[in-house]
Backbone as CSV, one residue per row, in Angstrom:
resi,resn,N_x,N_y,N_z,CA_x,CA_y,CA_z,C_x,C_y,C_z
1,UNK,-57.025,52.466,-37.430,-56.217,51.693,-38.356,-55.059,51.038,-37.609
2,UNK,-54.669,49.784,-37.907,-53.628,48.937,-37.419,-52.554,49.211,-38.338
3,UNK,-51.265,49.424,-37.746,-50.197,50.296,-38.525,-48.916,49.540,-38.065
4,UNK,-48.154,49.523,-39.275,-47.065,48.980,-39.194,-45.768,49.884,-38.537
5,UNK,-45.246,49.957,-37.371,-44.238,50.769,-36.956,-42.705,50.404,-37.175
6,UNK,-42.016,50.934,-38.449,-41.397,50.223,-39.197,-40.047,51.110,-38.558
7,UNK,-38.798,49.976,-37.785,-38.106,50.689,-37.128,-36.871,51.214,-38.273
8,UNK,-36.427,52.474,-38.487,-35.455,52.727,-39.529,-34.385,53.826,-38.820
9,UNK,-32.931,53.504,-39.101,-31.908,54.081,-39.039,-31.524,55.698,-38.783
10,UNK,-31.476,55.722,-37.456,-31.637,57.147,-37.478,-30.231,57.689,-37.245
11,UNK,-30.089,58.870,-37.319,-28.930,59.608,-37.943,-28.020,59.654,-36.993
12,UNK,-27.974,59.508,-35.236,-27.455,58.842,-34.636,-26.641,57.532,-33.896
13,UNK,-27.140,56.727,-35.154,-26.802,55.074,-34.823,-25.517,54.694,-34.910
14,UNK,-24.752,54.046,-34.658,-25.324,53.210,-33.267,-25.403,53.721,-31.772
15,UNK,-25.141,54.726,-31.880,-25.003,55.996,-30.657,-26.660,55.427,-29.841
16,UNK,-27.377,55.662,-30.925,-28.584,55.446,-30.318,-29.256,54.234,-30.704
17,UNK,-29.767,53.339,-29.474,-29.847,51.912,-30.082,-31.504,51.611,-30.960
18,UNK,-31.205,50.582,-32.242,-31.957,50.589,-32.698,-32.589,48.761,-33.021
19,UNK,-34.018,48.587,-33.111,-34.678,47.504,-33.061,-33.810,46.475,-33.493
20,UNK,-33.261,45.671,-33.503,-32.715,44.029,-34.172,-32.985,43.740,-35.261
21,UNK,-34.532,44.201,-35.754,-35.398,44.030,-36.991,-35.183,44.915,-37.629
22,UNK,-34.522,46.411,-37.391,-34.891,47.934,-38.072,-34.021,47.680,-39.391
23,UNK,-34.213,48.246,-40.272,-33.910,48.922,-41.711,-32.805,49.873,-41.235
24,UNK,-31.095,49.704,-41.773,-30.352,50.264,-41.746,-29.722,50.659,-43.666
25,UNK,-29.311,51.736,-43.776,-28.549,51.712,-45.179,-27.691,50.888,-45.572
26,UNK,-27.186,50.274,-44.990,-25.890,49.265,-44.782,-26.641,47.888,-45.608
27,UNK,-27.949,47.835,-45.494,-28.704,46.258,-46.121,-28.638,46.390,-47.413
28,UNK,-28.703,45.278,-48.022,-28.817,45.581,-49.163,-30.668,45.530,-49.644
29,UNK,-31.136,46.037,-51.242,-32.486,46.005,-51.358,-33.311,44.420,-50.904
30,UNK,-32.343,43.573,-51.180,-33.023,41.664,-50.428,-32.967,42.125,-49.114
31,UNK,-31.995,42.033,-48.261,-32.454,42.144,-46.760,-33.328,43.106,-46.506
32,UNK,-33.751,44.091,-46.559,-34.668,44.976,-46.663,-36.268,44.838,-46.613
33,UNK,-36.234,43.953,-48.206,-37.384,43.554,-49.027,-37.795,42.249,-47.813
34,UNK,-36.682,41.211,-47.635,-36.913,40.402,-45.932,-37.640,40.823,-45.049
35,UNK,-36.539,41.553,-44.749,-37.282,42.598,-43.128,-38.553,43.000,-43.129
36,UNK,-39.542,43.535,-44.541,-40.236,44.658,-44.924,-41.805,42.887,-44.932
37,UNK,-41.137,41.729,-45.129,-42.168,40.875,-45.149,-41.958,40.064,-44.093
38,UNK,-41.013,40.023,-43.101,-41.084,39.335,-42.041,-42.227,41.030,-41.293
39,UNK,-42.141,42.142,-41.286,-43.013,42.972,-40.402,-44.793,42.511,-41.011
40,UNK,-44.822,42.283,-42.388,-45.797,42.178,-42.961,-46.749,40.678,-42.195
41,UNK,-45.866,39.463,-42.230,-46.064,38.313,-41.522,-46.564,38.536,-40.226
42,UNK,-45.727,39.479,-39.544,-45.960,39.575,-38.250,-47.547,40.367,-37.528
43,UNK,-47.519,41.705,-38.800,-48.827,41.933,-38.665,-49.492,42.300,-40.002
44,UNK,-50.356,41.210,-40.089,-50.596,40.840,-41.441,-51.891,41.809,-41.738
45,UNK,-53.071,42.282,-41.107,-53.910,43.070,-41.093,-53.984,44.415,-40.950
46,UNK,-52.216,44.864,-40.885,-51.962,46.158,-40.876,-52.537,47.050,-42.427
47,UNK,-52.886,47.943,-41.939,-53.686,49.054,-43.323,-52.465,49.776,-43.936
48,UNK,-51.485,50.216,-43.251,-50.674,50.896,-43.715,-49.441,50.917,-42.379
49,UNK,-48.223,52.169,-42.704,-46.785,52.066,-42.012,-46.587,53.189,-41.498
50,UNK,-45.851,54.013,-40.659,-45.160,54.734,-40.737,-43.755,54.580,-39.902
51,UNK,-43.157,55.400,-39.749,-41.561,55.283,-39.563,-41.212,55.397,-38.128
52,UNK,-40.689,54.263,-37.491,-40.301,55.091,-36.067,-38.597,54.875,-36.223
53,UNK,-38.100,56.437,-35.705,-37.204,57.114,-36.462,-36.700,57.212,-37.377
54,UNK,-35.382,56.682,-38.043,-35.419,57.041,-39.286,-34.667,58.027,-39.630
55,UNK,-34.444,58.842,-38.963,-34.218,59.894,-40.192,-33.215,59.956,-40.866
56,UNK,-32.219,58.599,-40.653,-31.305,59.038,-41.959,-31.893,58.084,-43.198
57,UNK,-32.450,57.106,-42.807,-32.939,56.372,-43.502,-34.112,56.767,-44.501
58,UNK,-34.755,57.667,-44.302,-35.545,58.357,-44.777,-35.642,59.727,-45.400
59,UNK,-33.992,59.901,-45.290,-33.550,61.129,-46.545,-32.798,60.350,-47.697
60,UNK,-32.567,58.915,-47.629,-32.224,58.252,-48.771,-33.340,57.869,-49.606
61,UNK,-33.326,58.146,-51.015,-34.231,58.068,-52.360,-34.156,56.419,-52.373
62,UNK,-32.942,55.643,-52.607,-33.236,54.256,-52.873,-33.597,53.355,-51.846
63,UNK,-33.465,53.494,-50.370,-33.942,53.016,-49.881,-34.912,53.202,-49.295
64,UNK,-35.869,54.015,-49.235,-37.051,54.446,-49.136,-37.638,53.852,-50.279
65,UNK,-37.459,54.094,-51.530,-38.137,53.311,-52.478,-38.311,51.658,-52.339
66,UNK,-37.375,50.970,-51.832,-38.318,49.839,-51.324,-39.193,49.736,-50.864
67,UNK,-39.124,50.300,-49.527,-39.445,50.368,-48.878,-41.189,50.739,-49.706
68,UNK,-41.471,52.069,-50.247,-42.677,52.357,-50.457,-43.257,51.719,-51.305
69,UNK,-42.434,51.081,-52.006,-42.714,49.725,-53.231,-43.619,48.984,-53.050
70,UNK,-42.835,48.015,-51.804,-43.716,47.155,-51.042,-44.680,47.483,-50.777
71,UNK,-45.137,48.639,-50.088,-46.203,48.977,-49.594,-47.574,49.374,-50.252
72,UNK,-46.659,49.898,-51.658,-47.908,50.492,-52.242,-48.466,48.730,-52.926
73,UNK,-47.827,47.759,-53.230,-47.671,46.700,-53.437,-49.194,45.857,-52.977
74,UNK,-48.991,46.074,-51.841,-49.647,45.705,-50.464,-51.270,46.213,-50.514
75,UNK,-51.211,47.689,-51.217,-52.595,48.718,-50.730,-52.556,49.067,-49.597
76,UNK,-51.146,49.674,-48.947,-51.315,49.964,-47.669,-50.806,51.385,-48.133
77,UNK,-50.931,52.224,-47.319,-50.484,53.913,-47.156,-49.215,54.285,-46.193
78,UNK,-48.914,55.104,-46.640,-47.254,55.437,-45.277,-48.202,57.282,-44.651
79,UNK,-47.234,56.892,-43.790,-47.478,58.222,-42.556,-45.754,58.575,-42.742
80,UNK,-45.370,59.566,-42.871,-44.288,60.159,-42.778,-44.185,60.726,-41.291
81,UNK,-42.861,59.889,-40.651,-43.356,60.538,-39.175,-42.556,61.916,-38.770
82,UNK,-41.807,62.404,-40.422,-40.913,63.632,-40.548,-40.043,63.828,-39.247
83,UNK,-38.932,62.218,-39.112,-38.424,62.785,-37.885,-37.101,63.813,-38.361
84,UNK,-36.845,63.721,-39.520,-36.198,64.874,-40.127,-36.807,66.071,-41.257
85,UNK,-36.637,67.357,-41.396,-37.351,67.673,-42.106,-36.918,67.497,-44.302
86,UNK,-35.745,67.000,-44.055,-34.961,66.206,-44.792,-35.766,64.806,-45.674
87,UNK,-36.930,64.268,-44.754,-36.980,62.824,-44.994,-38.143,63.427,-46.644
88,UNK,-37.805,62.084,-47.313,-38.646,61.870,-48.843,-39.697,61.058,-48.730
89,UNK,-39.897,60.997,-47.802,-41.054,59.816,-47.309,-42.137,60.206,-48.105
90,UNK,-43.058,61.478,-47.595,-43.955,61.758,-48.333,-44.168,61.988,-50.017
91,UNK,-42.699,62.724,-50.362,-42.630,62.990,-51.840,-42.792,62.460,-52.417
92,UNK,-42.081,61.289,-52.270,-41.656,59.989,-53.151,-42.977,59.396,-52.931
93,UNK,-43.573,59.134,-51.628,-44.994,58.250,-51.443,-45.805,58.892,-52.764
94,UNK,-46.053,60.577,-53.046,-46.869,60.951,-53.778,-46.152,60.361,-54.760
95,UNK,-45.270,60.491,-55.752,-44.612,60.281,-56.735,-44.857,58.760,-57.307
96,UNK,-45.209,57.862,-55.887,-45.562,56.550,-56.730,-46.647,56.314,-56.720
97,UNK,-47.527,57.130,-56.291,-48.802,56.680,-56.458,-48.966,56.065,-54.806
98,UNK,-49.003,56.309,-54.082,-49.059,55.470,-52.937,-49.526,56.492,-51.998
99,UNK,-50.772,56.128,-51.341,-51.114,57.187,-50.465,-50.578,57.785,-48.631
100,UNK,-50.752,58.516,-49.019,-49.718,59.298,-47.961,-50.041,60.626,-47.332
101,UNK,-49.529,60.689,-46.367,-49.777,61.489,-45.509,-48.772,61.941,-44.245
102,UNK,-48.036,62.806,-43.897,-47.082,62.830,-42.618,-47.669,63.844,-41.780
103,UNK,-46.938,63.630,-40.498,-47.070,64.120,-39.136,-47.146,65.774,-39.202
104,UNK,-48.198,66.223,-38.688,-48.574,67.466,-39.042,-48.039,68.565,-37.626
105,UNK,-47.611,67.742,-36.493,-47.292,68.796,-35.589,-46.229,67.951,-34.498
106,UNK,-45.688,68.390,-33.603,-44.995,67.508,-32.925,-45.309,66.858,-32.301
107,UNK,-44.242,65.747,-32.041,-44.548,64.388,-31.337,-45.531,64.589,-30.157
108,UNK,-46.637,63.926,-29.606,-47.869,64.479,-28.689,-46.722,64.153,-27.824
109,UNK,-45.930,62.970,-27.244,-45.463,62.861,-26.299,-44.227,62.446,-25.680
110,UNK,-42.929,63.607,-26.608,-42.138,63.561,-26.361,-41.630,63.711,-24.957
111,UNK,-42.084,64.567,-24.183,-42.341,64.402,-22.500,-43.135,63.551,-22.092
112,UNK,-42.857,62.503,-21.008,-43.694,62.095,-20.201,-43.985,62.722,-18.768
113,UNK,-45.235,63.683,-19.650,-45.687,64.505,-18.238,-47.004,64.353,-18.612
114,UNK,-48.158,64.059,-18.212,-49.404,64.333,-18.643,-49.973,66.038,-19.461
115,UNK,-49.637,66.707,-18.611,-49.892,68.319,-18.653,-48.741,68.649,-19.954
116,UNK,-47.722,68.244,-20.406,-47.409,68.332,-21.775,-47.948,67.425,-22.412
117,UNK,-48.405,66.600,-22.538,-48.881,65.814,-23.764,-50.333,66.871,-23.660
118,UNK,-50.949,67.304,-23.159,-52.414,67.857,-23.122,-51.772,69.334,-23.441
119,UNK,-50.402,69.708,-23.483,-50.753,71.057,-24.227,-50.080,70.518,-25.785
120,UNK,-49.624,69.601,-26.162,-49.445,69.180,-27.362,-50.620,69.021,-28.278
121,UNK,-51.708,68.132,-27.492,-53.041,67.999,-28.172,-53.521,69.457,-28.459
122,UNK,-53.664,70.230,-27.462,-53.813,71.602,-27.824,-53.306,72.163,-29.190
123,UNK,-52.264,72.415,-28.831,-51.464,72.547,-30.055,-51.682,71.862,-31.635
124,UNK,-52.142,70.499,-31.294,-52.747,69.616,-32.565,-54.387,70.042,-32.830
125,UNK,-55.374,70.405,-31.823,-56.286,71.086,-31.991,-56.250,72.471,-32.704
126,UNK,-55.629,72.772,-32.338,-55.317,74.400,-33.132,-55.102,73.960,-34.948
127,UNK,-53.967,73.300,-34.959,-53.424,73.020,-36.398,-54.585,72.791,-36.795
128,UNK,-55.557,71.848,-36.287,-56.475,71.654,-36.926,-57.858,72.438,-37.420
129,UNK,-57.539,72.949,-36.138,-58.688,74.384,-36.883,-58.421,75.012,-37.880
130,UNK,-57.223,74.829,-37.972,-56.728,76.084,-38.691,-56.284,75.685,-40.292
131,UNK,-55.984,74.094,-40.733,-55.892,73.477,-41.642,-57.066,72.781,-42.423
132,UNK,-57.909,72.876,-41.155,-58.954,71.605,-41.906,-58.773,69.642,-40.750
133,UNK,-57.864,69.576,-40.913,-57.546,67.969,-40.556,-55.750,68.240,-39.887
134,UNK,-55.334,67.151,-38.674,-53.901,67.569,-38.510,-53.973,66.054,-38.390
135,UNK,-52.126,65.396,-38.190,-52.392,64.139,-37.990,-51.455,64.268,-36.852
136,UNK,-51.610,63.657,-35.270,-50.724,63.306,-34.286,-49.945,62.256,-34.030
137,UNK,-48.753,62.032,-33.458,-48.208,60.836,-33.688,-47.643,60.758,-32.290
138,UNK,-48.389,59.504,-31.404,-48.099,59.212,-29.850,-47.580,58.436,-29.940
139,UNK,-47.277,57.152,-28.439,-47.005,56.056,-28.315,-47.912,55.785,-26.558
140,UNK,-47.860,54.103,-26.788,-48.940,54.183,-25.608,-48.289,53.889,-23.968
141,UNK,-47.997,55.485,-23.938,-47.095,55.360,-22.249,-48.279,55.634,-21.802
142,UNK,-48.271,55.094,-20.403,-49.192,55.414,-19.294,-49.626,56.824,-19.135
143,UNK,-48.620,57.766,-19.232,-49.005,59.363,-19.517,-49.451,59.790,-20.336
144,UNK,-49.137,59.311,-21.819,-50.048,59.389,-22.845,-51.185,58.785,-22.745
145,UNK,-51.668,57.795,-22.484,-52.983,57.565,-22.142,-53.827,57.884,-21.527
146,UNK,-53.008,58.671,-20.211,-53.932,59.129,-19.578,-54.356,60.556,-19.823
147,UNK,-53.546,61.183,-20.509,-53.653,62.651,-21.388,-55.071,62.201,-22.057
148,UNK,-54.977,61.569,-22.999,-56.205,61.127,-24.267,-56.899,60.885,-23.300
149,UNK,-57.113,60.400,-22.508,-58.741,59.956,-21.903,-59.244,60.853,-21.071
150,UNK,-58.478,61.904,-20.814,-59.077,63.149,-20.040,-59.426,64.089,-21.252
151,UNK,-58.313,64.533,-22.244,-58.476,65.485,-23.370,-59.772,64.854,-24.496
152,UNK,-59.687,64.311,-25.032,-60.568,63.868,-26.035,-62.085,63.832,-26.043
153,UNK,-62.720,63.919,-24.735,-63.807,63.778,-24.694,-64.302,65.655,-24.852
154,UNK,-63.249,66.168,-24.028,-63.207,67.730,-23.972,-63.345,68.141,-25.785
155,UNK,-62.180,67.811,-26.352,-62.113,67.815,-27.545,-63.094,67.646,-28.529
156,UNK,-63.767,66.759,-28.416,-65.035,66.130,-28.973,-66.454,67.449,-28.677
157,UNK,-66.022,67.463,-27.047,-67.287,68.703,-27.236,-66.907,69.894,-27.783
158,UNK,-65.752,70.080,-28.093,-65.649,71.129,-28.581,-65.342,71.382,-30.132
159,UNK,-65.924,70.061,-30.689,-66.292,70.390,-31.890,-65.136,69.265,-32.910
160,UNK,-64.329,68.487,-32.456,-62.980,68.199,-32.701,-63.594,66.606,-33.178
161,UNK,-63.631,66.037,-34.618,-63.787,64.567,-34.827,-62.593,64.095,-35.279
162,UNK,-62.553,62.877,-34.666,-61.692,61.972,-34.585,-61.775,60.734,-35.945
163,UNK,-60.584,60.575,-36.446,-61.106,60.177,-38.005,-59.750,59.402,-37.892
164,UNK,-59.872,57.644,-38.614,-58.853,56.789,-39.086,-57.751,57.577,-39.770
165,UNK,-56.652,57.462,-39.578,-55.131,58.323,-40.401,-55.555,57.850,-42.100
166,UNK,-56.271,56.349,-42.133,-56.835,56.525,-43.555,-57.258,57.209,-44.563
167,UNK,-58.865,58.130,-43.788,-58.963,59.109,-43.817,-58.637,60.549,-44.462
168,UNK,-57.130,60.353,-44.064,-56.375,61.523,-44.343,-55.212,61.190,-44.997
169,UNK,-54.910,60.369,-45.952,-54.496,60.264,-46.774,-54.460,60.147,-48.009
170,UNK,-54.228,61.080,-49.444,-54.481,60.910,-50.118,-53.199,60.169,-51.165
């Protein structure tokens, strides 16, 4: 699935710098509702969103509700990327009817080391045995890539299918 990586206000800002385009509390619901269709313009074949950071932005009820407005609007789904355990992303997603789903274990690749991102997958293999379905949430560094193309095939023989985040959202 082609996914919208929707940059939002995290609880550090401006400490920590954030996209030009990102969703801050400070907008009002028009600039927002802007922002939320200039990302839409930009990638117009996206299936659904989830959040890169966020997390203050995503323990607020009204602005999250645009936010999921639009989307459910759309027929697209959110991924809660729970960078707080605070965020309403998912609740509210269920609450409007909008399908949803968040990040089931930690970030695969908050280190860039190969040998941690491959004990993260581990770690996401397990959840998954053990749940039924987990959902991971990477980005495409050279170390992360090269983790997945050694792990996954391993994975695969060992019983592990690989399924659209679609999929797994209800």
């Amino acid at each position: 699935d082609v996914m919208l990586h929707i940059p939002m206000e995290p609880h550090d800002y401006p400490a920590r710098r954030l996209e030009t385009n990102g969703l801050l509390l400070a907008h009002s619901e028009g600039e927002i509702e802007k922002r939320m269709k200039d990302y839409f313009r930009a990638v117009p074949y996206a299936a659904g969103a989830n959040n890169h950071m966020g997390s203050r932005f995503t323990e607020d009820r009204d602005k999250m509700l645009v936010v999921l407005e639009m989307l459910r609007a759309k027929g697209m789904f959110f991924v809660d990327s729970m960078t707080t355990p605070k965020s309403i992303g998912l609740s509210l997603s269920r609450e409007l009817g909008l399908h949803a789903t968040a990040r089931s274990a930690p970030f695969l690749d908050n280190s860039q080391d190969v040998a941690a991102v491959k004990t993260q997958l581990g770690a996401l293999e397990k959840l998954a045995r053990k749940r039924g379905s987990a959902v991971g949430i990477c980005h495409p560094h050279r170390t992360t890539i090269q983790a997945l193309a050694e792990e996954l095939p391993r994975m695969r023989s060992r019983g592990i299918r690989f399924v659209s985040v679609s999929r797994l959202v209800r």
